[in-house]
ZABA-346211 format. One record per residue: residue in three letters; z negated, x, y of N, C-alpha, C in turn. Coordinates in nm, 4 decimals, padded with zeros to 6 digits. Each point is the difference from the previous one (the first is absolute). Last residue first. Layout:
r = ALA | n_up = Z | n_east = X | n_north = Y | ca_up = Z | ca_east = X | ca_north = Y | c_up = Z | c_east = X | c_north = Y $
...
end
This chain:
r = UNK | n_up = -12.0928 | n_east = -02.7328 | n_north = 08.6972 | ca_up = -00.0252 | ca_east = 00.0711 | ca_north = 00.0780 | c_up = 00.0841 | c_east = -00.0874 | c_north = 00.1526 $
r = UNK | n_up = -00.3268 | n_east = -00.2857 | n_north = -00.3657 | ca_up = 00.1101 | ca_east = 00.0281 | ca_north = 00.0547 | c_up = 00.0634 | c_east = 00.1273 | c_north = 00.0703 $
r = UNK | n_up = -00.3876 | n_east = -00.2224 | n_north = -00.3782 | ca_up = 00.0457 | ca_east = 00.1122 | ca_north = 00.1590 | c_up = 00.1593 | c_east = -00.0034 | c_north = -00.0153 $
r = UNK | n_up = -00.4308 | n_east = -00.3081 | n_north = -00.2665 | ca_up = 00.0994 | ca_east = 00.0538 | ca_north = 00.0023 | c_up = 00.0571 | c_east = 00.0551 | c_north = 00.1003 $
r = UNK | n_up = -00.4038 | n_east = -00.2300 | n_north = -00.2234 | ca_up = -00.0194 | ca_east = 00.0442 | ca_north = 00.1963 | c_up = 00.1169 | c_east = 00.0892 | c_north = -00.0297 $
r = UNK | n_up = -00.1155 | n_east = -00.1943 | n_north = -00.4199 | ca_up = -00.0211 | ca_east = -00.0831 | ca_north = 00.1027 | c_up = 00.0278 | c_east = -00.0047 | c_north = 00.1326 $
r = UNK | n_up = -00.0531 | n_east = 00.3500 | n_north = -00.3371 | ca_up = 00.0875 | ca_east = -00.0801 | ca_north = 00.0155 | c_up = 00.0934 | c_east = -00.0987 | c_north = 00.0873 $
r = UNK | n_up = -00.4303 | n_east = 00.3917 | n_north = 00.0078 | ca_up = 00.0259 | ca_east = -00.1185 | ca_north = -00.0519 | c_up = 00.1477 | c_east = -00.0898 | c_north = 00.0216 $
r = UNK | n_up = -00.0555 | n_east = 00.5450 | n_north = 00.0704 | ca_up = -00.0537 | ca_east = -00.1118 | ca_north = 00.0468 | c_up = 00.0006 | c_east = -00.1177 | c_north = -00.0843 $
r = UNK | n_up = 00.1629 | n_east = 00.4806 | n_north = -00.0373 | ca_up = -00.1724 | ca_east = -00.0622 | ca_north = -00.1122 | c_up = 00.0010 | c_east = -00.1425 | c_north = 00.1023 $
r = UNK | n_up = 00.3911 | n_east = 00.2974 | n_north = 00.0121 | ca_up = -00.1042 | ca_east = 00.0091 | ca_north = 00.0881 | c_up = -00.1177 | c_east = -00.0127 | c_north = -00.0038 $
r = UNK | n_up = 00.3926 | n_east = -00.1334 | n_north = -00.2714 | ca_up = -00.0218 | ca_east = 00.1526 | ca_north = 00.0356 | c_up = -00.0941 | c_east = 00.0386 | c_north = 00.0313 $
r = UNK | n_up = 00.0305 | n_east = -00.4916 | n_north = -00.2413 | ca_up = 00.0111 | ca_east = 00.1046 | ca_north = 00.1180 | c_up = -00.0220 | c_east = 00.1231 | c_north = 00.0346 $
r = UNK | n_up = 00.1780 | n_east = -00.3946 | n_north = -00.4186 | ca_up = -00.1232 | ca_east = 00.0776 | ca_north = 00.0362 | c_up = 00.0863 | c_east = 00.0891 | c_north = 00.1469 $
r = UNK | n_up = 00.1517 | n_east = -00.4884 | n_north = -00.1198 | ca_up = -00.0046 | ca_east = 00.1385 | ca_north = -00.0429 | c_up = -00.1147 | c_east = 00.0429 | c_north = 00.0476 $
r = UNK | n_up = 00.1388 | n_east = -00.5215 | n_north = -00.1821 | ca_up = -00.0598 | ca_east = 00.1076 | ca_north = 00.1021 | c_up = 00.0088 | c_east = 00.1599 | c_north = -00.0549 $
r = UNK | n_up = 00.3372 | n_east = -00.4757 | n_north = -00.0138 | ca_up = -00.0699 | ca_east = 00.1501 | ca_north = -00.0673 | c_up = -00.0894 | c_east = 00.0315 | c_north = 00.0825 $
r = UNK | n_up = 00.1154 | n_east = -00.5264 | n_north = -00.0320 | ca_up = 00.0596 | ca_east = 00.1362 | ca_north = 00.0627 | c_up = -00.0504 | c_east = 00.0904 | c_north = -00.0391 $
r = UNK | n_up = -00.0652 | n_east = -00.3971 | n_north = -00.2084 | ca_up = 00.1511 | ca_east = 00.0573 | ca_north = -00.0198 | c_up = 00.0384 | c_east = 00.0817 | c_north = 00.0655 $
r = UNK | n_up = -00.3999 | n_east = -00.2745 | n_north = 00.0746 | ca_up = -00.0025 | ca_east = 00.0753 | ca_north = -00.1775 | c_up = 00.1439 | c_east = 00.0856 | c_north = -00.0182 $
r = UNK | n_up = -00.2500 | n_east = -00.3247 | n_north = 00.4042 | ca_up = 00.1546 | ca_east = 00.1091 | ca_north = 00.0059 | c_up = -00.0255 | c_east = 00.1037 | c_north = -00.1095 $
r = UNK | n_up = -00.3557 | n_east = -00.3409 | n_north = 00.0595 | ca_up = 00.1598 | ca_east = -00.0435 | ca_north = 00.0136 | c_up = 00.0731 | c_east = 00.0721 | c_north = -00.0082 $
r = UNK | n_up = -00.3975 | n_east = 00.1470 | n_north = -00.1602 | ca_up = 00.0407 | ca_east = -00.1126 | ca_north = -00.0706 | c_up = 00.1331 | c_east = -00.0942 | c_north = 00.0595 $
r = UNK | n_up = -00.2073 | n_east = 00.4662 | n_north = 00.2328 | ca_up = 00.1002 | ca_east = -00.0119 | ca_north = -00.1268 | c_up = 00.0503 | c_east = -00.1160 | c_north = -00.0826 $
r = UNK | n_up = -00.1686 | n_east = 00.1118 | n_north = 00.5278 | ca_up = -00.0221 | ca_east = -00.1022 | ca_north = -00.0792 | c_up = 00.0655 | c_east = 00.0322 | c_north = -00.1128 $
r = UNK | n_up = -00.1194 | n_east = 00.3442 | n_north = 00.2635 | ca_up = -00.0536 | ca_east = -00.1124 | ca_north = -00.0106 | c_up = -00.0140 | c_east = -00.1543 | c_north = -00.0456 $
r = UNK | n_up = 00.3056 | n_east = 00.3935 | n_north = -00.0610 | ca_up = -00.1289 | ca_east = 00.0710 | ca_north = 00.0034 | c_up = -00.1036 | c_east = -00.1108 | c_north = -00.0232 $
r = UNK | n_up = 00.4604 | n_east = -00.1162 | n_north = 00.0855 | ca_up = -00.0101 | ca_east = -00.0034 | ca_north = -00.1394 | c_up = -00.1449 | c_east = 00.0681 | c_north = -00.0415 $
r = UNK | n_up = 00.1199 | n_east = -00.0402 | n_north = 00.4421 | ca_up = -00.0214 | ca_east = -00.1038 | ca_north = -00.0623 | c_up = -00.0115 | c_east = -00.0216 | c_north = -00.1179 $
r = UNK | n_up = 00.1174 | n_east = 00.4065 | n_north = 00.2092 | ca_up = -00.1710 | ca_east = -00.0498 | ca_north = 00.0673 | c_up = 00.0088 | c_east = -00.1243 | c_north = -00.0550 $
r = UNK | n_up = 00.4440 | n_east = 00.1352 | n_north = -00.1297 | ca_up = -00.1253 | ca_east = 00.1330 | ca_north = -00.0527 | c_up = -00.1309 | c_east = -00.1050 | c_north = 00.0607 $
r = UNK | n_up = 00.3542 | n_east = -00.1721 | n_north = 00.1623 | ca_up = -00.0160 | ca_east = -00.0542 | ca_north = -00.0956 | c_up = -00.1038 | c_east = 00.0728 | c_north = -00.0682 $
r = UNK | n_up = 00.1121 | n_east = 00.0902 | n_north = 00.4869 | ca_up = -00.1005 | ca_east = -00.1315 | ca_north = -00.0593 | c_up = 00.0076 | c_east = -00.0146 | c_north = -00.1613 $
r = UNK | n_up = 00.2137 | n_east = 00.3987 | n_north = 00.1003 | ca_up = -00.1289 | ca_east = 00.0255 | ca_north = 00.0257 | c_up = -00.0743 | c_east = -00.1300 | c_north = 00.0473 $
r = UNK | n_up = 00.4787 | n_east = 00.0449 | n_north = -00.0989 | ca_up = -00.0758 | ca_east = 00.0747 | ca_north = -00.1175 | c_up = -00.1773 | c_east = -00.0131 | c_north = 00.0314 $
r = UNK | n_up = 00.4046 | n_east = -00.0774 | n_north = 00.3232 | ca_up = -00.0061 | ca_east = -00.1511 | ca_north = -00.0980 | c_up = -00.1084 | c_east = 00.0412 | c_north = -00.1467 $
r = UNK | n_up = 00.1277 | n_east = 00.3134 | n_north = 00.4078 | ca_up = -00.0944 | ca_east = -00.0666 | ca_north = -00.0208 | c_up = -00.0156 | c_east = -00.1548 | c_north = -00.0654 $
r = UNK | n_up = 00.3231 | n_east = 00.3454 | n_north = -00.0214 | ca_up = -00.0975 | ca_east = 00.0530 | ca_north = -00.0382 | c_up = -00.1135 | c_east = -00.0864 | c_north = 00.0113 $
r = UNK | n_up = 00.4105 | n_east = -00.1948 | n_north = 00.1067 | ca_up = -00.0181 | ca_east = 00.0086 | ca_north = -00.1633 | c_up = -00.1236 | c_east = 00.1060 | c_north = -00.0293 $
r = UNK | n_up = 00.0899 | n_east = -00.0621 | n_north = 00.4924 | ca_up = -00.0196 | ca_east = -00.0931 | ca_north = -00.1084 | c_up = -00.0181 | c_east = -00.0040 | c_north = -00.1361 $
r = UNK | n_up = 00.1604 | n_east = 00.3499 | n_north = 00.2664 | ca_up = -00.1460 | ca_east = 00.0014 | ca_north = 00.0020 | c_up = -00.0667 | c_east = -00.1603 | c_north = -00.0481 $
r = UNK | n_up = 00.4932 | n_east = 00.0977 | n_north = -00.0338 | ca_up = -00.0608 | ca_east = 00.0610 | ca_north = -00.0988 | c_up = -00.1961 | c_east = 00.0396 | c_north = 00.0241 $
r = UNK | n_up = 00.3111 | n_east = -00.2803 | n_north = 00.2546 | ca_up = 00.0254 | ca_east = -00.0461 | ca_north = -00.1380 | c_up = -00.0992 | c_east = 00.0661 | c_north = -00.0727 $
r = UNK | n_up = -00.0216 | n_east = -00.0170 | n_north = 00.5450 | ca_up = 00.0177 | ca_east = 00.0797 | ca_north = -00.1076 | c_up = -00.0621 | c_east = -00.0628 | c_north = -00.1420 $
r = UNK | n_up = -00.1284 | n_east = -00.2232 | n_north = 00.3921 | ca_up = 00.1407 | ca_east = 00.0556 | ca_north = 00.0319 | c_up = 00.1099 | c_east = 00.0804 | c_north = -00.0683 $
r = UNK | n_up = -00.4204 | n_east = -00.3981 | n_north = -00.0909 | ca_up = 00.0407 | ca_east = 00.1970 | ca_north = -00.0380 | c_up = 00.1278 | c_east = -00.0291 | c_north = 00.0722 $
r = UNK | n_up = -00.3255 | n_east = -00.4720 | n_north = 00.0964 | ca_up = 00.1037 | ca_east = 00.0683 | ca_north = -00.0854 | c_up = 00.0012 | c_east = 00.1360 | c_north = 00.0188 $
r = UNK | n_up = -00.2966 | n_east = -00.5093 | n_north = 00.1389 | ca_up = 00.0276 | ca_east = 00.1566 | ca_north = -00.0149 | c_up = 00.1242 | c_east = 00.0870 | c_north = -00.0937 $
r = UNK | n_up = 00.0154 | n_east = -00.5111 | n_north = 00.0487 | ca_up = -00.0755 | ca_east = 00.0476 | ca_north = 00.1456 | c_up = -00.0267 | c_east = 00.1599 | c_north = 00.0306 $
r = UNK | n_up = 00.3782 | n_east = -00.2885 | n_north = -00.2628 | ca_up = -00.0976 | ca_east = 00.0768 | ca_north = -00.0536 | c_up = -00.0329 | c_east = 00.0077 | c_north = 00.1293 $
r = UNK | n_up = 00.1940 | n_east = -00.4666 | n_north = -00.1141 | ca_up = 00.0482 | ca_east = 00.1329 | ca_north = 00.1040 | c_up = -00.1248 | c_east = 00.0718 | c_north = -00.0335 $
r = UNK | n_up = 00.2290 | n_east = -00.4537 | n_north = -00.2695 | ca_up = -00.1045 | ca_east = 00.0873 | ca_north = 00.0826 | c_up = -00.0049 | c_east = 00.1620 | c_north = 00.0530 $
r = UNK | n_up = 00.2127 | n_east = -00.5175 | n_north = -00.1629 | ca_up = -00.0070 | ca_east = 00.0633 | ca_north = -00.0105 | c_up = -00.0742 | c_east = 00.1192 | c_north = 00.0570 $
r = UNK | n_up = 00.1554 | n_east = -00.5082 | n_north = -00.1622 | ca_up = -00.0952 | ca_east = 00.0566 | ca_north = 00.0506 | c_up = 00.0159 | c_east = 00.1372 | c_north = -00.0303 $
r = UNK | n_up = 00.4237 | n_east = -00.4000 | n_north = 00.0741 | ca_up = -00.0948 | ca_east = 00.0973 | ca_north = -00.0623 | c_up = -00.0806 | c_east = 00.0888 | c_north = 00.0667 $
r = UNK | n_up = 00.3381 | n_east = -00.2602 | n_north = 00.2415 | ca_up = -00.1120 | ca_east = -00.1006 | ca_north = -00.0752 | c_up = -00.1080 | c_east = 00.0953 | c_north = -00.1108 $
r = UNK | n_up = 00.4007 | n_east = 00.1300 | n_north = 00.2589 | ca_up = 00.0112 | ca_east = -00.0152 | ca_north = -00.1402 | c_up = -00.0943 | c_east = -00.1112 | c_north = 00.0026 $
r = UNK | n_up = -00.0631 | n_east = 00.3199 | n_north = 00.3498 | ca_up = 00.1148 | ca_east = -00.1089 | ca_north = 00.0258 | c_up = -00.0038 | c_east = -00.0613 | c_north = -00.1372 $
r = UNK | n_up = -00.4026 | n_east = 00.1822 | n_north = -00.0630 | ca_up = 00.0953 | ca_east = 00.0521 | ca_north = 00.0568 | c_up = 00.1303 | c_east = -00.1348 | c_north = 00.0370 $
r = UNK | n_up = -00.5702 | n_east = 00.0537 | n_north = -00.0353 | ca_up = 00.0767 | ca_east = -00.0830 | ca_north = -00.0032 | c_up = 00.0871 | c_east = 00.0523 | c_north = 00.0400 $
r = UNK | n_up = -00.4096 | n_east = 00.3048 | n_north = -00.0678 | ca_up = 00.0162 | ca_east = -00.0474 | ca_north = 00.0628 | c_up = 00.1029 | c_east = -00.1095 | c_north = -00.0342 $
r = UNK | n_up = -00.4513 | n_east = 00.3595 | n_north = -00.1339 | ca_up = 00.1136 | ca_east = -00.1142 | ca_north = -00.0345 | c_up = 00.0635 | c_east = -00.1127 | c_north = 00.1153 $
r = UNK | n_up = -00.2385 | n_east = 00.5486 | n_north = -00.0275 | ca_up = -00.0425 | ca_east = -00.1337 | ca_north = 00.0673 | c_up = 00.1476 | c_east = -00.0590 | c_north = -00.0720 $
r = UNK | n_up = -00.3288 | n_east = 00.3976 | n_north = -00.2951 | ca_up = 00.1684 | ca_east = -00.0266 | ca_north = 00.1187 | c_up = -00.0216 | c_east = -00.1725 | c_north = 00.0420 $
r = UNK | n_up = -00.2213 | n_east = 00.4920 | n_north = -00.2438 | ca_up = -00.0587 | ca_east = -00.1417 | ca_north = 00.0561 | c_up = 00.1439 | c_east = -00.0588 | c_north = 00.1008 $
r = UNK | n_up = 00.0750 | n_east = 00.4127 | n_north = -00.3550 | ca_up = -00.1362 | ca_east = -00.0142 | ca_north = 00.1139 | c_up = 00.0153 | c_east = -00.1648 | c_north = 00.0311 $
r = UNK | n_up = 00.0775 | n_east = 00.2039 | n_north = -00.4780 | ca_up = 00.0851 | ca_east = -00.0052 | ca_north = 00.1315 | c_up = -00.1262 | c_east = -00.0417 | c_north = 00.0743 $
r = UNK | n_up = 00.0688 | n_east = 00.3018 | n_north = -00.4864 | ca_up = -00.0728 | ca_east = -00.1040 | ca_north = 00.0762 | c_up = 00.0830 | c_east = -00.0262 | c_north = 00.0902 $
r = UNK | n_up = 00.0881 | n_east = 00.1074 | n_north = -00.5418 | ca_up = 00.0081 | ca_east = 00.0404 | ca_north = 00.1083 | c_up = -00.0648 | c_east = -00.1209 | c_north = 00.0952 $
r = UNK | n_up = 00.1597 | n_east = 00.1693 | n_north = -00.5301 | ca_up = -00.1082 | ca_east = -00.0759 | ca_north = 00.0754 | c_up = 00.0093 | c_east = 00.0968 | c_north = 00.1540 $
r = UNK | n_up = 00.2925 | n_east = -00.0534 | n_north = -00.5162 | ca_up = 00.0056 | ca_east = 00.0307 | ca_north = 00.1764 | c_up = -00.1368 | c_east = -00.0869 | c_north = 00.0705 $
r = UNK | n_up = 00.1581 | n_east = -00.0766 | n_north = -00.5342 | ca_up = -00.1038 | ca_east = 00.1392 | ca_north = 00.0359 | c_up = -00.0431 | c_east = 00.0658 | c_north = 00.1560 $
r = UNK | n_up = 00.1897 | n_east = -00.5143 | n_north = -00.0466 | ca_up = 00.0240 | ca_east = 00.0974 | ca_north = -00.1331 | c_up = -00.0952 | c_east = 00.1178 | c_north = 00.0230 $
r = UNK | n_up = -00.0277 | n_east = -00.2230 | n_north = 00.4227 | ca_up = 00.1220 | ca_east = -00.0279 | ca_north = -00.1029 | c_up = 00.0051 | c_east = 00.1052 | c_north = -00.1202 $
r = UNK | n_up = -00.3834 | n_east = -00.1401 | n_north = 00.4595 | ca_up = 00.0077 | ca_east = 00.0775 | ca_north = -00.1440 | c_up = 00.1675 | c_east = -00.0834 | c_north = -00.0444 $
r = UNK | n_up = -00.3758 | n_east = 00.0411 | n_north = 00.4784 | ca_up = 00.1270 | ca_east = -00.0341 | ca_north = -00.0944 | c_up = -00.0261 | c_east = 00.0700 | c_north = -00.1023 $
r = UNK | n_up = -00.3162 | n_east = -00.0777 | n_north = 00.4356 | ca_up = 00.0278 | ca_east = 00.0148 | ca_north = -00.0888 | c_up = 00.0596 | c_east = -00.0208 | c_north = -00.0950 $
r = UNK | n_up = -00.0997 | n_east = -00.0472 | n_north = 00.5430 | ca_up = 00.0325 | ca_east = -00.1089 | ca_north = -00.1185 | c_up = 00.0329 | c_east = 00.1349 | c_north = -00.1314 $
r = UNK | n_up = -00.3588 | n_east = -00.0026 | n_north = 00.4405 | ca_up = 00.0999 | ca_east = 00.0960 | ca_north = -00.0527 | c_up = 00.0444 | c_east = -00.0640 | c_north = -00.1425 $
r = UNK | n_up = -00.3381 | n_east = -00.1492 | n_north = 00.3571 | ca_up = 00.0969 | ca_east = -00.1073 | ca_north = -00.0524 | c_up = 00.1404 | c_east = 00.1146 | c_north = -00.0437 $
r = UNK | n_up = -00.3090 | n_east = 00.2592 | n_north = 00.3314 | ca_up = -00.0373 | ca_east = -00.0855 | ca_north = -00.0333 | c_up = 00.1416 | c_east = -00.1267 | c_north = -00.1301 $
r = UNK | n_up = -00.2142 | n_east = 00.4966 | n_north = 00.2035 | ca_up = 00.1314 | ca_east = -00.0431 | ca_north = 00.0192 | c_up = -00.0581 | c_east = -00.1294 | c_north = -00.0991 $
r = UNK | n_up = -00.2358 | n_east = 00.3628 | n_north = 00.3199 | ca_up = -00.0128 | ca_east = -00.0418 | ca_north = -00.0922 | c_up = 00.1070 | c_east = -00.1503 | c_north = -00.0104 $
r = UNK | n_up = -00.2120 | n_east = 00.5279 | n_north = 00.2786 | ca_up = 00.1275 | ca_east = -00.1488 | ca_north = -00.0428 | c_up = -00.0218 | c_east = -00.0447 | c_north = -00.1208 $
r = UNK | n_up = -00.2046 | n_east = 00.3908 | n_north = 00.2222 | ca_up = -00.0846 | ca_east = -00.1177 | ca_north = 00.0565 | c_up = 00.1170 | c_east = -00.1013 | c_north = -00.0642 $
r = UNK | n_up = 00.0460 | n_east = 00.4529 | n_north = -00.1096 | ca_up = 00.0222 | ca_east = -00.0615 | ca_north = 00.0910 | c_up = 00.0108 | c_east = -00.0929 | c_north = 00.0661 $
r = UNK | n_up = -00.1980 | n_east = 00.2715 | n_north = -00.3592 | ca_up = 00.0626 | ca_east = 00.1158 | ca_north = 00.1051 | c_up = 00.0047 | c_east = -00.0852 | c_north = 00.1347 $
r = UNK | n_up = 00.1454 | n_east = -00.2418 | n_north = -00.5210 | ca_up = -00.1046 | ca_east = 00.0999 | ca_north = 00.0007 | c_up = 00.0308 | c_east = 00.0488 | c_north = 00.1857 $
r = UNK | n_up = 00.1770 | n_east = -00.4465 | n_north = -00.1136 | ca_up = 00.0796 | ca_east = 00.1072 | ca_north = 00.0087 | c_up = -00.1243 | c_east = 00.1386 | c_north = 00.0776 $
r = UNK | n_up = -00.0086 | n_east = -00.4903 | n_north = -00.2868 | ca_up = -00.0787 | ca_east = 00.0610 | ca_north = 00.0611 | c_up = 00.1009 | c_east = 00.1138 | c_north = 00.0406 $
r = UNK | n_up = 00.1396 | n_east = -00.4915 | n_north = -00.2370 | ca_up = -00.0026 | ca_east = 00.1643 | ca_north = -00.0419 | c_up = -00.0872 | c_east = 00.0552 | c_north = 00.1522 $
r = UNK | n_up = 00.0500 | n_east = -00.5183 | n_north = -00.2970 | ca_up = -00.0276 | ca_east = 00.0661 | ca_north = 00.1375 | c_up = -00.0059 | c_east = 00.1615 | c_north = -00.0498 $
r = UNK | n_up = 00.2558 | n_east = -00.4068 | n_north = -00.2559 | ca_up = -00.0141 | ca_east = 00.0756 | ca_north = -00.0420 | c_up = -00.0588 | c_east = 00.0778 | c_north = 00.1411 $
r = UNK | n_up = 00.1679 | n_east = -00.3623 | n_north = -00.3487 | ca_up = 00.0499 | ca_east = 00.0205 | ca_north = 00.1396 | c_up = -00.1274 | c_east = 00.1122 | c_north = -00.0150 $
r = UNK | n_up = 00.3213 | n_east = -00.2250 | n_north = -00.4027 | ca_up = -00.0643 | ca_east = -00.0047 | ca_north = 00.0719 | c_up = 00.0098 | c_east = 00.0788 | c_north = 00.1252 $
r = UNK | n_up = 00.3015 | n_east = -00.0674 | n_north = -00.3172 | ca_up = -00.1028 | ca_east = 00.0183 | ca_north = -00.1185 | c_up = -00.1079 | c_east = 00.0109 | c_north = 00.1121 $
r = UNK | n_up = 00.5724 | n_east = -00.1389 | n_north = 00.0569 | ca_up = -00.1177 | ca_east = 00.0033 | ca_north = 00.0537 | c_up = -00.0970 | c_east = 00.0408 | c_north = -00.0946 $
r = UNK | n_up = 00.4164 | n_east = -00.1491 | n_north = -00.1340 | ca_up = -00.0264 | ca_east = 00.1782 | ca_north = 00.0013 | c_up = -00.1222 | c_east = 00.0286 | c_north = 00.0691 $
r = UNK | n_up = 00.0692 | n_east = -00.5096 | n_north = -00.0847 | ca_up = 00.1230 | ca_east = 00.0863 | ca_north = -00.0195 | c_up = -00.0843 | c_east = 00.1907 | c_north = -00.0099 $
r = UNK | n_up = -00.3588 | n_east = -00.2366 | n_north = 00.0791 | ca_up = 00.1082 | ca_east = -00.1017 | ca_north = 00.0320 | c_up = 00.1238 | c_east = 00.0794 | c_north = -00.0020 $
r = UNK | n_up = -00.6129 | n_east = 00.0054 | n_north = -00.0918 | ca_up = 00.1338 | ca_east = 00.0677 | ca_north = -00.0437 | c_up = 00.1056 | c_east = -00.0980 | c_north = 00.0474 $
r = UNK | n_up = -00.5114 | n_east = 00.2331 | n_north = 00.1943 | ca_up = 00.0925 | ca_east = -00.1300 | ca_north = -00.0097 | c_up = 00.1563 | c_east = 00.0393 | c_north = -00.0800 $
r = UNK | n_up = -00.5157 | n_east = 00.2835 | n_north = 00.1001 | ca_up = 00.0999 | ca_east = -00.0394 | ca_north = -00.0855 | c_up = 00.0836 | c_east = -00.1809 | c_north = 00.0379 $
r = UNK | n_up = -00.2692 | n_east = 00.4036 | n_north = 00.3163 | ca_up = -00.0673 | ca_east = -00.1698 | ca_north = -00.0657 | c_up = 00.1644 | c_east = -00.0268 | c_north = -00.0182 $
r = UNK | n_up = -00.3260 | n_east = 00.4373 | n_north = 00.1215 | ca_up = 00.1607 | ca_east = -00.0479 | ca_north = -00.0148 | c_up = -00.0430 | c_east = -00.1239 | c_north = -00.0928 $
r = UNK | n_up = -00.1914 | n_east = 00.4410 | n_north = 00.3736 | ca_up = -00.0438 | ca_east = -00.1604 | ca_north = -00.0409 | c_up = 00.1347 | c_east = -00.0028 | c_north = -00.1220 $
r = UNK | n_up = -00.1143 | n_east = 00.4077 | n_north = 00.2552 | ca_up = -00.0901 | ca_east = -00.0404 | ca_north = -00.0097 | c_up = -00.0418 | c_east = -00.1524 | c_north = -00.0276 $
r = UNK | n_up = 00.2476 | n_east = 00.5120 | n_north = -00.0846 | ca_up = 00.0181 | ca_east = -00.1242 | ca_north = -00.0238 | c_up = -00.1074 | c_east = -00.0772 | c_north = 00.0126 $
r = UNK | n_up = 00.2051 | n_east = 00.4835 | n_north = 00.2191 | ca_up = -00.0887 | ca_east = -00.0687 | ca_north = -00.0818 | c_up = 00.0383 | c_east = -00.1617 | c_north = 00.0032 $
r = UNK | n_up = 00.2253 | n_east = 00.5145 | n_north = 00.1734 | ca_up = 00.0055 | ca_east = -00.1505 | ca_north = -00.0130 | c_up = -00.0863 | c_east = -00.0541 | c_north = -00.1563 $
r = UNK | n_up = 00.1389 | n_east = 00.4077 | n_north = 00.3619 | ca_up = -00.0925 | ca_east = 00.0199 | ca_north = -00.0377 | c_up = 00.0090 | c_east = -00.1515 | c_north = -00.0646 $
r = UNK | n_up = 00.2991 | n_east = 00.4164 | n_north = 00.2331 | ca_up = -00.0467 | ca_east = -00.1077 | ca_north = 00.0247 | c_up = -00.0448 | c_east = -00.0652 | c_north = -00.1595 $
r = UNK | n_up = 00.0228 | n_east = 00.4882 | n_north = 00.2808 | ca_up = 00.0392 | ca_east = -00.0777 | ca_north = -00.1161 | c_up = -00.0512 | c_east = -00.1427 | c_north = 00.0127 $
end
């Protein structure tokens, strides 16, 4: 099971942006750094760290550096930075739920199977 803790998040707000955000990946020495944190209306969701580049267009745009091959192991794991962030930091992310865990673990250190 994979294992995700929250170990920084330094609030910046800009359009849907609500800050950034380092996650620890419990088990396995990784630790994911500049994880941008969103919010629209009640939808809060993360993205991984992406390099900005200049398209034919002249517009800045940017290429995800990590990505799920699978939609749906994504959307499982779009649940377990916001849980460990809403654990640790509640005064910014007041709007995500924390649940209680089956398992008795702390929040914070959410599992992935």
């Amino acid at each position: 099971m994979l294992q995700v803790e929250a170990t920084s998040f330094h609030p910046f707000q800009k359009d849907t942006l609500r800050g950034y955000a380092d996650l620890a990946l419990g088990g396995t020495g990784l630790r994911i750094r500049d994880v941008s944190v969103h919010q629209r209306g009640e939808r809060w969701w993360v993205k991984f760290p992406a390099r900005s580049y200049v398209g034919r267009d002249g517009e800045t745009r940017y290429q995800q550096l990590l990505e799920f091959d699978d939609p749906a192991a994504e959307a499982r794991f779009q649940e377990l930075p916001l849980k460990a962030l809403r654990f640790r930091f509640p005064n910014a992310l007041a709007a995500i739920p924390v649940t209680a865990r089956d398992d008795g673990r702390e929040p914070h250190k959410s599992t992935m199977p």
